[in-house]
C-alpha positions as CSV (number, residue, x, y, z in Angstrom):
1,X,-9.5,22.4,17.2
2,X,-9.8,25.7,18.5
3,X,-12.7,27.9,18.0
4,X,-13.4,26.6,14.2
5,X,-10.4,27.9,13.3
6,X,-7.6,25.4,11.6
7,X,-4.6,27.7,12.3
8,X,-5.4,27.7,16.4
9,X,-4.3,25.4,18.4
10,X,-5.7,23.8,21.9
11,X,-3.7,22.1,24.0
12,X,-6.9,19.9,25.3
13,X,-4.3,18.8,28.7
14,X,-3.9,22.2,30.2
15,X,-7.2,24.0,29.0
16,X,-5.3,26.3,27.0
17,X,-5.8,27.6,23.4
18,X,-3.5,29.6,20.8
19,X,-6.5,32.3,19.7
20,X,-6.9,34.5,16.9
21,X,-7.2,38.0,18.6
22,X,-8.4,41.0,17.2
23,X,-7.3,44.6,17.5
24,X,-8.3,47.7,16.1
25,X,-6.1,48.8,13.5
26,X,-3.6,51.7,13.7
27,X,-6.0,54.6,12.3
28,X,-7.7,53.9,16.1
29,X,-6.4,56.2,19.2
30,X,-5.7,53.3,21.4
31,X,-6.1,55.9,24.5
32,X,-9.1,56.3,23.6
33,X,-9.8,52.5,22.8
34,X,-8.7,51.1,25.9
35,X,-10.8,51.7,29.3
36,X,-10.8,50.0,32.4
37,X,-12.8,46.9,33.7
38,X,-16.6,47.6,34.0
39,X,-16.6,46.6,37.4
40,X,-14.3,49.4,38.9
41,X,-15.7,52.7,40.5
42,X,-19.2,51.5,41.2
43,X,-19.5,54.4,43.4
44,X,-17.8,57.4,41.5
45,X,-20.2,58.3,38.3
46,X,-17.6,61.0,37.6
47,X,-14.9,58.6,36.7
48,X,-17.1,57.2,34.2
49,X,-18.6,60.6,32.7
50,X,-15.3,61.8,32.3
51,X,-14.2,58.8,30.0
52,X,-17.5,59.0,28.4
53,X,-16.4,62.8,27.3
54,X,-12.8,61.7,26.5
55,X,-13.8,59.1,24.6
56,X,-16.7,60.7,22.6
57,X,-17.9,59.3,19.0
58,X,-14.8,58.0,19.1
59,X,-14.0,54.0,18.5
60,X,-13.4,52.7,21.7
61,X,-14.3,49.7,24.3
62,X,-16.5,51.9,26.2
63,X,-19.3,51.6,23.7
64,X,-19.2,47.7,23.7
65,X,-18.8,47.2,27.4
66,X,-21.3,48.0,30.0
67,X,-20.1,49.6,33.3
68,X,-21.8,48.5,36.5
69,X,-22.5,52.0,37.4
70,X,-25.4,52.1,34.9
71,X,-26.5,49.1,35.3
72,X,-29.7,50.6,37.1
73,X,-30.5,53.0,34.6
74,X,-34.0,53.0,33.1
75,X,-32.2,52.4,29.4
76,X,-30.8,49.4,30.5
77,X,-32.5,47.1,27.7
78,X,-31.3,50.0,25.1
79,X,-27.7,50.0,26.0
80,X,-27.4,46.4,25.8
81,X,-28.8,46.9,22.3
82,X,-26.3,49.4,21.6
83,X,-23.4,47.4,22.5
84,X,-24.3,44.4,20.2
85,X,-24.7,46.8,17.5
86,X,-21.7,48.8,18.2
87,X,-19.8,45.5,18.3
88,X,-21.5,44.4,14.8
89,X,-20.3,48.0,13.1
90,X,-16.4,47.0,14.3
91,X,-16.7,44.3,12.3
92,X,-18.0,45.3,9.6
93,X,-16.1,48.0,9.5
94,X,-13.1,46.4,9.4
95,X,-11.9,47.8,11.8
96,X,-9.6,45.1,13.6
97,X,-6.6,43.6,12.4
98,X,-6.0,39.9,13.3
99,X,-3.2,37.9,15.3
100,X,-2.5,34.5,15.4
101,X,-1.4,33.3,18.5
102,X,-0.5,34.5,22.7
103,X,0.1,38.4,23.5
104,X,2.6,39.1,25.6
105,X,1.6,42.3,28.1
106,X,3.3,44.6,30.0
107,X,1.3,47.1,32.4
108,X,3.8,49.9,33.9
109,X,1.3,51.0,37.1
110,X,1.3,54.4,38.0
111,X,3.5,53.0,41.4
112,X,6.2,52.6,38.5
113,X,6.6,48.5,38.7
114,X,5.4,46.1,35.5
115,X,3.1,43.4,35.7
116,X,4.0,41.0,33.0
117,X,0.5,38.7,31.7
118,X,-0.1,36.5,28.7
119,X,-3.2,37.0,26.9
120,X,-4.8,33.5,26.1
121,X,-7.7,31.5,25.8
122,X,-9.1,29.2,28.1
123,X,-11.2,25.8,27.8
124,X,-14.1,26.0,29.5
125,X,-15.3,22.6,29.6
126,X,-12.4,22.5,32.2
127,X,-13.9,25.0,34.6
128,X,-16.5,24.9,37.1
129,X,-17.5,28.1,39.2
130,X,-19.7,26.3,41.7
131,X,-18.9,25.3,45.3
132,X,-16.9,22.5,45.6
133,X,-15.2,22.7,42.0
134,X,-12.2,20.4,41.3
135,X,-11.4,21.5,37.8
136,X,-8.4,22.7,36.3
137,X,-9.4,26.2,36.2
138,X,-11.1,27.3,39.5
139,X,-13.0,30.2,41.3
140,X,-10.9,31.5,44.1
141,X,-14.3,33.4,45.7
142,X,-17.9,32.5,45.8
143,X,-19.6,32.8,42.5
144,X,-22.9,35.7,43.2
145,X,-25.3,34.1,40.9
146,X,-27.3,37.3,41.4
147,X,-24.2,39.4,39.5
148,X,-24.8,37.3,36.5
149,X,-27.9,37.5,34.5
150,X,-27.0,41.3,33.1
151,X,-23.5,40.0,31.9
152,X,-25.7,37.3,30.4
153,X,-27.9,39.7,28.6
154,X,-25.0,40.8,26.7
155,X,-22.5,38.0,25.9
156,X,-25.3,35.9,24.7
157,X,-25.8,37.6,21.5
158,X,-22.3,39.7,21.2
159,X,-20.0,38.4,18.4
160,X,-17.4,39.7,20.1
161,X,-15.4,39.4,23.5
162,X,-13.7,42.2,25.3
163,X,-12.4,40.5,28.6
164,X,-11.1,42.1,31.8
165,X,-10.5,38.4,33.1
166,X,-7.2,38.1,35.0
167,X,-6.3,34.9,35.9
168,X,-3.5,33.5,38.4
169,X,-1.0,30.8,37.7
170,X,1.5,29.6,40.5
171,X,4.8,29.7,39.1
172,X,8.0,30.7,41.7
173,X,10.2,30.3,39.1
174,X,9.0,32.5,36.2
175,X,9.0,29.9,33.4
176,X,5.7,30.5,32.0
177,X,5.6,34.1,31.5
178,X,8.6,36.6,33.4
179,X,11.2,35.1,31.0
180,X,9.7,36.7,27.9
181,X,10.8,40.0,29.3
182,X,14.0,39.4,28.0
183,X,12.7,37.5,24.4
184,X,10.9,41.1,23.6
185,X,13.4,41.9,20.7
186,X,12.5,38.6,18.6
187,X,8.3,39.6,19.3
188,X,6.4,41.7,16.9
189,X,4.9,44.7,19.0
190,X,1.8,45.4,18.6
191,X,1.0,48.1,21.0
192,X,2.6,50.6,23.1
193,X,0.6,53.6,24.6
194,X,-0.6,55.6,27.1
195,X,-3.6,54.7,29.4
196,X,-6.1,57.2,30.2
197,X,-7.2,58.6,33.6
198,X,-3.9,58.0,34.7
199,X,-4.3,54.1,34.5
200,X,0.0,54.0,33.1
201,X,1.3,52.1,29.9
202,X,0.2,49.3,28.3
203,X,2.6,47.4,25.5
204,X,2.1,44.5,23.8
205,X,4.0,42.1,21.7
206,X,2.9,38.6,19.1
207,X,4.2,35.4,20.9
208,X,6.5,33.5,18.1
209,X,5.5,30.1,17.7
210,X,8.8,28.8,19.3
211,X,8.6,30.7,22.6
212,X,4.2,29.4,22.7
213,X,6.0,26.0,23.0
214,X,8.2,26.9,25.3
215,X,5.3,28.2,27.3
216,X,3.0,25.6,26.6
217,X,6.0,23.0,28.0
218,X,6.2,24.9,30.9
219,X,2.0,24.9,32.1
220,X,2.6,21.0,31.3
221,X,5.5,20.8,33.9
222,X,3.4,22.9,36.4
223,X,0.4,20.7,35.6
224,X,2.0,17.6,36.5
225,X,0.5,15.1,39.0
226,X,4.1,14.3,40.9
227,X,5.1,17.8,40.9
228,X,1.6,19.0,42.2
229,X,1.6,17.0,45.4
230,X,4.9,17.9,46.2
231,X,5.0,21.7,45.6
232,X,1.9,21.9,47.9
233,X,2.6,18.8,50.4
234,X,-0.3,17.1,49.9
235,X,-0.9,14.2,51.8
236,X,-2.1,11.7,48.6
237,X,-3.1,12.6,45.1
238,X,-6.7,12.5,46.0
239,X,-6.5,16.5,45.2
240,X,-7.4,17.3,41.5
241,X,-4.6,19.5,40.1
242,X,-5.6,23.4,40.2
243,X,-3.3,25.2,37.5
244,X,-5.1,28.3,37.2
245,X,-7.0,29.8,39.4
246,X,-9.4,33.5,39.0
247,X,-7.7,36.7,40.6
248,X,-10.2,39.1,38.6
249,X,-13.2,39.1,36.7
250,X,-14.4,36.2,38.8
251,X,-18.3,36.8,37.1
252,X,-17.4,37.1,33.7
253,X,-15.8,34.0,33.4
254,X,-18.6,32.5,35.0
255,X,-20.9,34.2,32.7
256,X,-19.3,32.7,29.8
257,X,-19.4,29.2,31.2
258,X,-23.0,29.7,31.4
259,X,-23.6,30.8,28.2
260,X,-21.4,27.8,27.1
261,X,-23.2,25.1,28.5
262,X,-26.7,26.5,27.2
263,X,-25.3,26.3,23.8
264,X,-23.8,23.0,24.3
265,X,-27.4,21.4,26.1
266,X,-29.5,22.9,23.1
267,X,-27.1,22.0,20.4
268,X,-28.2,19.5,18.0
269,X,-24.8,17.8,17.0
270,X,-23.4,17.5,20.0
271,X,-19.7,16.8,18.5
272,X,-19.6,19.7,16.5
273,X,-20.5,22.0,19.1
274,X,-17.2,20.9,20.9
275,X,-15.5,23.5,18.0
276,X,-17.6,26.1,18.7
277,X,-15.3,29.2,19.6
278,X,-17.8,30.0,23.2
279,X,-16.3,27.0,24.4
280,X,-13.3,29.0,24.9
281,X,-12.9,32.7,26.7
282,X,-10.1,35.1,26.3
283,X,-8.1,35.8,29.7
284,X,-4.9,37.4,31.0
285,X,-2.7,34.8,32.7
286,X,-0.9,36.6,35.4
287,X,2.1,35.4,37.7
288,X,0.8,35.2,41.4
289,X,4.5,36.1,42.2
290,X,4.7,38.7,39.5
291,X,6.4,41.5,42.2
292,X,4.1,44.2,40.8
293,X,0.6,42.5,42.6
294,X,0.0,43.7,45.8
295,X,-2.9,41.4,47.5
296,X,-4.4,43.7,49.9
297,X,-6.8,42.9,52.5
298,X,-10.8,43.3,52.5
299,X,-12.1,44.5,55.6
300,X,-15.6,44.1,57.3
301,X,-17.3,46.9,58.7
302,X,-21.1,47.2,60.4
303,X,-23.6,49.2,60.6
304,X,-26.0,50.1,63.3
305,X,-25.7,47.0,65.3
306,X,-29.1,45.9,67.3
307,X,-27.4,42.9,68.8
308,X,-24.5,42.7,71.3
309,X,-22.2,41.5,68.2
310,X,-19.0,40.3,71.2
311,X,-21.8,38.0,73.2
312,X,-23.0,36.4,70.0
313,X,-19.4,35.8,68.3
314,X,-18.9,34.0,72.0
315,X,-21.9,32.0,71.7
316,X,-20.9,31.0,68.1
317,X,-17.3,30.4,68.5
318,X,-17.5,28.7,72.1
319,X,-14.7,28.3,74.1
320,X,-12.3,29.1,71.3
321,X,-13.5,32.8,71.7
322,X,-11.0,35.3,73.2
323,X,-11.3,39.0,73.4
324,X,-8.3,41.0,74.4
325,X,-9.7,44.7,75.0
326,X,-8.8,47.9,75.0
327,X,-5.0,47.6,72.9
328,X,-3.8,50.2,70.5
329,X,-4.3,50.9,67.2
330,X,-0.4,50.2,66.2
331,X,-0.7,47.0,68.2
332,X,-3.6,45.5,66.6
333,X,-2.5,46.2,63.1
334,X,1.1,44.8,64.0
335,X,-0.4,41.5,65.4
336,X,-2.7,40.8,62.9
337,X,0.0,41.1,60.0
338,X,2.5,39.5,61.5
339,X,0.4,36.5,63.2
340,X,1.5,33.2,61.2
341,X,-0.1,30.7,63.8
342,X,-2.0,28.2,62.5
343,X,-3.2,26.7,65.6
344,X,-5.1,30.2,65.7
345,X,-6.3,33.4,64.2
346,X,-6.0,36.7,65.4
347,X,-8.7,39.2,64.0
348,X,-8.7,43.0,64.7
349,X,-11.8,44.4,66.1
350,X,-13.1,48.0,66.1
351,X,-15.9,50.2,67.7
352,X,-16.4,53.4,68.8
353,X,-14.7,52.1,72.0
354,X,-11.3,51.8,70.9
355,X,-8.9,48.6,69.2
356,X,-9.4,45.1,70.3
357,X,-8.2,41.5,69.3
358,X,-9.9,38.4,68.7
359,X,-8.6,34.8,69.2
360,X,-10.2,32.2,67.7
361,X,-8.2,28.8,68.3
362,X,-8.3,25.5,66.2
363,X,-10.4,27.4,63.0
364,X,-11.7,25.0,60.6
365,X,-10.7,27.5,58.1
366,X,-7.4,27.9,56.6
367,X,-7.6,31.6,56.6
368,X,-8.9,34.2,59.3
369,X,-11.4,35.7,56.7
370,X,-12.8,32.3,56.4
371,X,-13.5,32.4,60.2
372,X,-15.2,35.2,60.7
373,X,-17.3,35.2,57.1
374,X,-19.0,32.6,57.9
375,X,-19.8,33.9,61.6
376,X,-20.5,37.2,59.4
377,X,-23.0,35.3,57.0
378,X,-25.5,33.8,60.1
379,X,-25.3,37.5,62.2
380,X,-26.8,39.7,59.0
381,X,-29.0,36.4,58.1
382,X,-30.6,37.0,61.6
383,X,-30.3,40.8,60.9
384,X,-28.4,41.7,63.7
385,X,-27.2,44.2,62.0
386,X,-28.6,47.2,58.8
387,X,-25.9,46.1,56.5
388,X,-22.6,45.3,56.1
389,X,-19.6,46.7,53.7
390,X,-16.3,45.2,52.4
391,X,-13.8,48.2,52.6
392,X,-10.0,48.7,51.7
393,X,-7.3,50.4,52.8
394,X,-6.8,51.2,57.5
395,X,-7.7,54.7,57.4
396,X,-11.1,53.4,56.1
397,X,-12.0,50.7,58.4
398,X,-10.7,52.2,61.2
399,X,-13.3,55.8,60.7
400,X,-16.0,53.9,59.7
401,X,-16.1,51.2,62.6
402,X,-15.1,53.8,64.9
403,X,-18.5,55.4,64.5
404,X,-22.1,54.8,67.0
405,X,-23.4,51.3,66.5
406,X,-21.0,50.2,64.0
407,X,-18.5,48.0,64.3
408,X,-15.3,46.8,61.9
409,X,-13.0,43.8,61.4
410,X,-9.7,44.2,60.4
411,X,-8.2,41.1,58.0
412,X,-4.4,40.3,56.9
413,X,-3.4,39.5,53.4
414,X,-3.8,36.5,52.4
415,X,0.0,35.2,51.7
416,X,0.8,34.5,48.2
417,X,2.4,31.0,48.8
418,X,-0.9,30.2,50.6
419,X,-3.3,31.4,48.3
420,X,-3.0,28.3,45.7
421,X,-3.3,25.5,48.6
422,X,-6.0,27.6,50.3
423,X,-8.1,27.1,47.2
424,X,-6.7,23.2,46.8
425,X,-7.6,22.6,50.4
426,X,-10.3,24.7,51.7
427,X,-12.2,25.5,48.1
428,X,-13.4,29.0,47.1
429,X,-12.7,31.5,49.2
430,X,-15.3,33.1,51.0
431,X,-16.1,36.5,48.8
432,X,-14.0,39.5,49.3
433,X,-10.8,37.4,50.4
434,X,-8.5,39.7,48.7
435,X,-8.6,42.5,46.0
436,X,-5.2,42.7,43.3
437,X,-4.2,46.1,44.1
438,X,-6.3,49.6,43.4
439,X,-9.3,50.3,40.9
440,X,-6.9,51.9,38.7
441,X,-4.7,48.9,38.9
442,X,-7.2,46.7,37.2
443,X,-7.3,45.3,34.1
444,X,-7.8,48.0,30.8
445,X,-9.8,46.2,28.1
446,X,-8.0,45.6,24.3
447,X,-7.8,42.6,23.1
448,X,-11.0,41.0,21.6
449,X,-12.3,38.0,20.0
450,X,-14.7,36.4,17.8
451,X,-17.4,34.2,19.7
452,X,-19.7,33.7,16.9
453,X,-18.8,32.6,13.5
């Protein structure tokens, strides 16, 4: 069974479960209701104050959610208290109405194209976060344990869940989710509105029981053993199947799964726990060839450097090491995109002496990022260097490791038909492969769940 709950369904082969959802009823402003993922804008406090005043007293997700931009405030403790409560009154309140079943989403992005997602639930006694993981559902990056204990502090007594989890299936052919773009007619909406702070339009629409089996069919196809080793040319079947793998909200899924096997180790009967609904977490399954995600590039950049950075990256690298100086900016951006060697990787580098490539030949990593991470990893380790930052976008890179005593790396995207057998082959990525498009791109909270009975 499914979170207690007879009219659920799991389908215990593919991790999957057919939740009961909640949303706030239609006397809620679902503007006003719907904000974006906590862990956007870090940096800009006025992004935050200025949903804080368009929100107001009003019902909305910002009050049970906790931004990371105050997480080091001195009332810490206090909102954390807050939220629970908050989350306690909704109930009450009756203030949700309640689905049955998966929500179909579609997210018009302020760029004008639609990412299409199913809202689901996954099992997590078939996910692992931790290095090395071969389960079903995996981390893509390395889990910060560090990140987790404040996400802790709040799922561990909330009754609800509000997730910004998006996570990626591999599916060239659209069968799981793209062809309910065209089933929208025989759906019951149950949403359709306007994001604020320009975040675009959000609509959403009741699965029918017929087109969850059709879906449900479909994981199972994509989920099969045969079909796995031959989509991603494996050489045996020594290589557990990955069907779903974490684009965002990476630490809140692993948050749950923590709190999910504390309250499976310190349950008394350990059989009924299994029906306990925190064995499952609410997710967006996306489409990693949905045509509206953009995986950009993370670069590396810096700062004030007290170690010749080229000799040491020689040293470490060997005779594998090239440097080709003194090349221009249109040149080293043009190489490094286009470079689909796998024999070698070619890496931009940047200081306030001009553009530069690296060749590193035979890598042990799949991917370029992988490289020079964990190069990156043993040079601040030995504090080489003050700090260093993970920055989007050329303009940024570029000004940054142009300045005294810094110094930048400039990354490709990682390729969408590479991402799943990077994962398969080389494990979790090393953190900050890849970001899914810009802040305001990110996941909006609305759908929630019960977690406690």
């Amino acid at each position: 069974m499914c979170a207690n709950v007879i009219k659920n369904k799991s389908y215990d082969d593919i991790g999957l479960c057919s939740p009961t959802i909640l949303l706030p009823n239609k006397t809620v402003d679902y503007t006003k209701w719907s904000v974006i993922a906590v862990d956007q804008y870090t940096s800009d406090i006025g992004y935050w104050e200025s949903v804080k005043t368009i929100v107001g007293n009003s019902s909305s997700t910002f009050h049970i959610v906790f931004p990371e931009i105050y997480l080091d405030t001195p009332d810490k403790d206090e909102r954390i208290k807050n939220i629970v409560k908050t989350m306690n009154d909704y109930l009450s309140s009756n203030l949700f109405d309640e689905y049955n079943g998966f929500i179909y989403v579609e997210r018009k992005l302020n760029n004008g194209k639609i990412r299409k997602g199913l809202v689901v639930a996954l099992d997590l006694e078939q996910y692992d976060f931790n290095k090395g993981s071969k389960t079903l559902i995996r981390a893509t990056e390395g889990t910060i344990l560090e990140r987790l204990p404040p996400r802790i502090a709040i799922r561990k007594d909330a009754p609800l869940e509000c997730p910004h989890i998006m996570v990626l299936i591999d599916d060239p052919k659209g069968k799981v989710i793209d062809f309910l773009e065209t089933k929208k007619e025989d759906m019951q909406k149950l949403y359709d509105f306007e994001l604020m702070m320009n975040g675009g339009h959000l609509q959403g629409y009741l699965v029918k029981p017929s087109l969850e089996k059709k879906i449900v069919k479909n994981l199972q196809k994509l989920a099969s053993p045969e079909r796995f080793i031959k989509k991603y040319k494996l050489p045996s079947s020594d290589f557990p199947i990955l069907l779903y793998a974490m684009g965002d909200g990476n630490h809140s899924l692993a948050t749950a799964k923590a709190i999910w096997e504390d309250v499976k180790d310190n349950a008394i009967d350990k059989q009924a726990i299994m029906q306990d609904p925190r064995r499952y977490a609410l997710v967006e399954l996306v489409n990693i060839h949905d045509e509206s995600l953009d995986f950009e590039a993370i670069h590396r950049v810096l700062f004030n450097l007290n170690k010749d950075i080229v000799k040491e990256m020689k040293t470490y690298f060997g005779d594998s090491f090239r440097l080709q100086k003194n090349i221009s900016k249109e040149q080293m951006i043009e190489k490094v995109k286009k470079d689909k060697q796998k024999t070698k990787h070619l890496i931009g580098f940047i200081n306030e002496k001009g553009f530069n490539l690296i060749k590193i030949k035979n890598p042990k990593s799949s991917l370029p990022v992988g490289t020079l991470q964990d190069f990156l990893d043993q040079f601040i380790s030995n504090k080489f260097a003050e700090k260093i930052d993970y920055v989007h976008g050329d303009d940024t890179v570029i000004s940054l490791s142009a300045k005294q005593n810094n110094c930048g790396f400039y990354l490709p995207p990682i390729s969408k038909k590479q991402f799943f057998k990077s994962v398969i082959l080389d494990g979790a990525l090393p953190r900050k492969t890849f970001s899914m498009g810009e802040a305001n791109d990110k996941r909006f909270y609305m759908e929630c769940r019960k977690i406690k009975n």
